[in-house]
Legacy VTK file of the C-alpha trace (Angstrom):
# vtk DataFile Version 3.0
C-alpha trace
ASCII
DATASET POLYDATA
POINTS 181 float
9.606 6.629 27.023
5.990 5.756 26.270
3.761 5.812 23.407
0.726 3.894 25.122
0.637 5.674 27.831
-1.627 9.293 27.567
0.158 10.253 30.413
3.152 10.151 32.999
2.847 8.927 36.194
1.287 11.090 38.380
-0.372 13.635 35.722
-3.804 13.882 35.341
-3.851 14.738 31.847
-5.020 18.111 30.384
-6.404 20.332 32.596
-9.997 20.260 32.294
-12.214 23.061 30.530
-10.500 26.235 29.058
-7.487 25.724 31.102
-8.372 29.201 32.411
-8.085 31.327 28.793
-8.287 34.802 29.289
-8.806 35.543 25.893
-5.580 37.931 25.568
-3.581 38.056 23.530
0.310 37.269 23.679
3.158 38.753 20.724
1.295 41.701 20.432
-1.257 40.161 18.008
-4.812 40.127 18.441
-7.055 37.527 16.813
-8.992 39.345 13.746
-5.177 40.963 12.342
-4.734 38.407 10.289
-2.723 36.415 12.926
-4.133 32.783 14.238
-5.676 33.351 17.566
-3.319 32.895 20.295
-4.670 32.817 23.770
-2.415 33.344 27.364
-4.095 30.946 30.035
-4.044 32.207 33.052
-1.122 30.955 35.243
-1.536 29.460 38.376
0.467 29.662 40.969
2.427 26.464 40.036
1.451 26.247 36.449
1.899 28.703 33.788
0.332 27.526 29.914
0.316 29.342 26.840
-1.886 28.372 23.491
-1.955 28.782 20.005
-4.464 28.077 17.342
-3.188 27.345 13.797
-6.364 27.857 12.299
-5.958 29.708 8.934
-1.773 30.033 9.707
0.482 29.284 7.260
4.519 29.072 7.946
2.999 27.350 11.551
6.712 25.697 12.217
8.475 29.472 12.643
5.268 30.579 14.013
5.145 27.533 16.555
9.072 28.139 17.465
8.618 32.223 17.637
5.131 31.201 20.142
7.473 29.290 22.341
10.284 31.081 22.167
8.300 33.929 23.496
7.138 31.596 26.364
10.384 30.643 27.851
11.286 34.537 27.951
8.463 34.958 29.524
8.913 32.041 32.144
12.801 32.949 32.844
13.952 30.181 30.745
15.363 32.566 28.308
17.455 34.868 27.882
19.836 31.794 29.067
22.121 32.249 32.241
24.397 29.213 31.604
24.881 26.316 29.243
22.320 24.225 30.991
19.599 26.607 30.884
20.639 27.434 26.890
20.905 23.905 25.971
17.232 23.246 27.819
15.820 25.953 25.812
16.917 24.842 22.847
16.004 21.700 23.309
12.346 22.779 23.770
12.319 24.780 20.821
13.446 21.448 18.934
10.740 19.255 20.071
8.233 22.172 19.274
9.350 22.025 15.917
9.569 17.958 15.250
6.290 17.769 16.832
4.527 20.498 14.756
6.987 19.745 11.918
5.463 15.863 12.559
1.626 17.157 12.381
2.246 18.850 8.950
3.795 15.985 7.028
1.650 13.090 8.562
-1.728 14.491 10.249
-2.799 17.298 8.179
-1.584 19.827 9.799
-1.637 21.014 13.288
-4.637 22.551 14.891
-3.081 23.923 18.629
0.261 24.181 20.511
-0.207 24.500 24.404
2.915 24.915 25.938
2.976 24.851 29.726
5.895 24.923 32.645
5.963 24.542 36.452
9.203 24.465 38.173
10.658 21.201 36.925
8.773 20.124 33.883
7.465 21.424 30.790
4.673 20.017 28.818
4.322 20.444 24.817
1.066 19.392 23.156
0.325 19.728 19.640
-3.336 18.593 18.587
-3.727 17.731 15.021
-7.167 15.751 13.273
-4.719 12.929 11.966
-5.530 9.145 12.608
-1.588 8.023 12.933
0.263 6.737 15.511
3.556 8.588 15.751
6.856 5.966 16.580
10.206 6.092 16.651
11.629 4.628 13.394
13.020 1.275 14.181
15.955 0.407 13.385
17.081 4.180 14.224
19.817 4.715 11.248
21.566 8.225 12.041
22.853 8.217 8.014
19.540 7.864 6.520
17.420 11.373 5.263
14.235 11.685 7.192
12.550 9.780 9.964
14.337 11.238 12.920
11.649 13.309 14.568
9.956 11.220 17.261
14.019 9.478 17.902
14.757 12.857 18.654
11.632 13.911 20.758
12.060 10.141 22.474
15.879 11.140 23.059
15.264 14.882 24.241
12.296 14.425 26.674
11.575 13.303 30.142
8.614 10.675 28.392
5.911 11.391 25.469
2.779 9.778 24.389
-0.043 10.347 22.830
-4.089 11.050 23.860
-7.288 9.919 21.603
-10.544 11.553 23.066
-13.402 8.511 21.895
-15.510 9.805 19.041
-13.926 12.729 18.219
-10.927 12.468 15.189
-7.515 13.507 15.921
-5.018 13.025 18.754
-2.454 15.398 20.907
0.551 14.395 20.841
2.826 15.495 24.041
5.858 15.191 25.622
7.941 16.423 28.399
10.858 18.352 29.376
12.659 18.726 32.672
13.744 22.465 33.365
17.202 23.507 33.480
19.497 22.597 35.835
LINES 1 182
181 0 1 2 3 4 5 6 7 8 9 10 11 12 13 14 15 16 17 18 19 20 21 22 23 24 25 26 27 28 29 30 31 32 33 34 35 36 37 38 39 40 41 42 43 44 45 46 47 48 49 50 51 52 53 54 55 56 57 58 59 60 61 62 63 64 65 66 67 68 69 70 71 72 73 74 75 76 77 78 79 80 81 82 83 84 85 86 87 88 89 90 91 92 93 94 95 96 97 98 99 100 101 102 103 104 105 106 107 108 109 110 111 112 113 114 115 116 117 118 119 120 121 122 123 124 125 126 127 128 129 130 131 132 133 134 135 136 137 138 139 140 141 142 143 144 145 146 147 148 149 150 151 152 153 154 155 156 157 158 159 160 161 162 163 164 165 166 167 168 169 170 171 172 173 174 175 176 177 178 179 180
């Protein structure tokens, strides 16, 4: 598991530019109803990514979990054939919610989930304008209240880590899944 470095082996990082954004709109809400702006990127033909913007959104940890829920229906993940793909799912849905859950009670809230899949891994980002380096709490003590999120996300996920762009505030944090079995 890494912290240092912005990303696995092999990844090139975020995809550059709008990630292909069509501008739709995904959960039957349309930005201007009151709802945050959520954009569908395009997929590609190995790559399928979702997005949603917090701006404005308030009860973002459901809203985070319904956005990608909604994605792994919509990528096969769900509903769940077996106990693999169930407990893979649910897994997801657990580091969505430490992650955003992370980004509310230490970075001042988050500003975007992208969520995207290709046949083995899936990639979580949540981008927040907070200054903090997210870590494991060391020692790890299962009986203490609190401080469990990024143990959990560490024990859950493929690897994690976290990317600073130079000059601008805020980080993404991410981290990895592999896809059910």
């Amino acid at each position: 598991m890494s912290t240092t470095r912005p990303y696995p082996p092999g990844d090139r990082g975020p995809e550059s530019g709008d990630g292909g954004a069509s501008g739709a709109s995904v959960g039957g809400l349309a930005p201007g109803d009151g709802a945050p702006p959520v954009v569908a990127a395009v997929p590609s033909a190995d790559r399928q990514a979702r997005r949603l913007n917090f701006d404005g959104a308030s009860g973002v940890v459901p809203l985070a979990r319904d956005f990608a829920r909604q994605a792994l229906y919509a990528w096969g993940w769900l509903p769940a054939s077996g106990a693999d793909q169930r407990a893979a799912a649910e897994d997801v849905l657990l580091v969505v919610s430490e992650l955003v859950t992370n980004a509310c009670l230490h970075a001042e809230g988050p500003d975007e989930l992208r969520i995207s899949c290709d046949n083995k891994v899936l990639r979580i980002e949540v981008s927040d304008r907070g200054n903090g380096q997210p870590a494991p709490r060391t020692p790890h003590r299962a009986g203490r209240p609190g401080g469990h999120g990024m143990f959990i996300v560490q024990r859950l996920c493929l690897d994690w880590g976290v990317v600073r762009t130079p000059g601008v505030a805020g980080k993404t944090v991410w981290a990895e899944l592999g896809g059910p079995a």
